[in-house]
C-alpha positions as CSV (number, residue, x, y, z in Angstrom):
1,X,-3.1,-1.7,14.1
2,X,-2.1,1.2,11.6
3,X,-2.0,-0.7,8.3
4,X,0.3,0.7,5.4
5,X,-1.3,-0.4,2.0
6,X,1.7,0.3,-0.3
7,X,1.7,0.6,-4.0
8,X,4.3,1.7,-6.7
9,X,7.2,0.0,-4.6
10,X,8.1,-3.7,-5.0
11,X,7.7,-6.1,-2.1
12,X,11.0,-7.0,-2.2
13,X,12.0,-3.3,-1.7
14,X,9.5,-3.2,1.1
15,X,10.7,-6.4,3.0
16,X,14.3,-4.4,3.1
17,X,12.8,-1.3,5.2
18,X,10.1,-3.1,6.9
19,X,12.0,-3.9,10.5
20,X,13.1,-1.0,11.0
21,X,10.4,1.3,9.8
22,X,7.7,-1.3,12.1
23,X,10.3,-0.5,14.5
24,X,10.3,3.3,14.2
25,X,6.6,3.3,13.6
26,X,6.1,1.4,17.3
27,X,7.6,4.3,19.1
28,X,6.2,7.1,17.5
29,X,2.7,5.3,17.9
30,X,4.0,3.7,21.5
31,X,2.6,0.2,20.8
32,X,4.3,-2.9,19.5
33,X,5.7,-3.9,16.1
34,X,3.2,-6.5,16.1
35,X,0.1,-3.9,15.8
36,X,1.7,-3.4,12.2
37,X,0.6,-4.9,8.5
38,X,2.6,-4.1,5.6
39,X,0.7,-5.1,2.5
40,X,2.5,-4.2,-0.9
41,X,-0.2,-4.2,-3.8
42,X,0.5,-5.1,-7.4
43,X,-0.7,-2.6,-9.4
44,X,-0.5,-1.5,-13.2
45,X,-0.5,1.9,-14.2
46,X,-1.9,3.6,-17.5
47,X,-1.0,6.9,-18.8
48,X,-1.5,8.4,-21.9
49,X,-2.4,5.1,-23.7
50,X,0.7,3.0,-22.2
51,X,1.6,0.8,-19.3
52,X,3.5,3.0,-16.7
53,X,5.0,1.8,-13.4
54,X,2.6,3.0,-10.8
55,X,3.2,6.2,-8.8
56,X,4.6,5.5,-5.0
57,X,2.2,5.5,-2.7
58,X,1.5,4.9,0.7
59,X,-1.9,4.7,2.2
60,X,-2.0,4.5,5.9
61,X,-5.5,3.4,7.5
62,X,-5.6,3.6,11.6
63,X,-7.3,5.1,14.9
64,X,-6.4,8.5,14.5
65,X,-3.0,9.6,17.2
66,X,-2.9,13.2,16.4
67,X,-1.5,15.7,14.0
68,X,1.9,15.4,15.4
69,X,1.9,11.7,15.5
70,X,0.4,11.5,12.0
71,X,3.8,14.0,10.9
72,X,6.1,12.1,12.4
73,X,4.4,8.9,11.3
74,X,4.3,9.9,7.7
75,X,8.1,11.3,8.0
76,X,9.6,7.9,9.3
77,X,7.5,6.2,6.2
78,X,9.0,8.6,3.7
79,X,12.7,8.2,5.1
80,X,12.3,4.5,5.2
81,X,10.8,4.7,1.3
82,X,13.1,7.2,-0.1
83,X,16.0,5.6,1.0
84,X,15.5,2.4,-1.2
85,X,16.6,4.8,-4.2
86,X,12.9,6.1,-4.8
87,X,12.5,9.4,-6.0
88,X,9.2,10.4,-4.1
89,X,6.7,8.8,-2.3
90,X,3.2,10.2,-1.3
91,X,1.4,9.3,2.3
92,X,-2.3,9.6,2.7
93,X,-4.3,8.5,6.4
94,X,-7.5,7.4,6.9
95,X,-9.0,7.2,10.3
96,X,-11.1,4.4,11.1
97,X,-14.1,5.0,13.9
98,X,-14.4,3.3,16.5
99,X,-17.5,2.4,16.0
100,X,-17.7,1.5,13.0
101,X,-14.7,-1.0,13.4
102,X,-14.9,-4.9,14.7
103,X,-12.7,-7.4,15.0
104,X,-14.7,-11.5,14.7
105,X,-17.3,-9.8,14.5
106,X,-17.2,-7.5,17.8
107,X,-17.2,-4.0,18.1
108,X,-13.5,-2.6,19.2
């Protein structure tokens, strides 16, 4: 269920690393690759009265696992992003509650 809301990286750079970084990801959360979305945004960004290319950045919303889950998690996500050439990459979680989260309309 983690989803990884992705900005500053192209889809098509994404698509490269998503197998095995959904793959990686599974273990360290112990679920299946399935439980995964990958959603690249397009973005603009605006500095100093110009179009910039938008800073990397990777927001990751889930059920919270733990602080060692959440390292390693954010670790395989910045291996996986770096190694498409990009200088740095920033990771951010946000921890849904349970109940405050439904799925057709049914509290999980």
């Amino acid at each position: 269920m983690p989803h990884l809301l992705v900005r500053g990286v192209k889809a098509e750079q994404m698509a490269v690393i998503s197998q095995p970084l959904t793959e990686e990801l599974a273990a360290i959360c112990q679920c299946g690759t399935d439980n995964f979305t990958i959603e690249c945004l397009q973005t603009t960004g605006v500095f100093d009265g110009k179009i910039v290319d938008s800073y990397p950045f990777v927001e990751v919303a889930w059920f919270e696992r733990g602080q060692e889950t959440q390292d390693q998690f954010a670790q395989a996500v910045t291996k996986h992003v770096l190694s498409l050439g990009v200088p740095e990459v920033e990771v951010a979680f946000f921890a849904y509650q349970k109940e405050s989260y439904y799925i057709n309309g049914k509290h999980f």
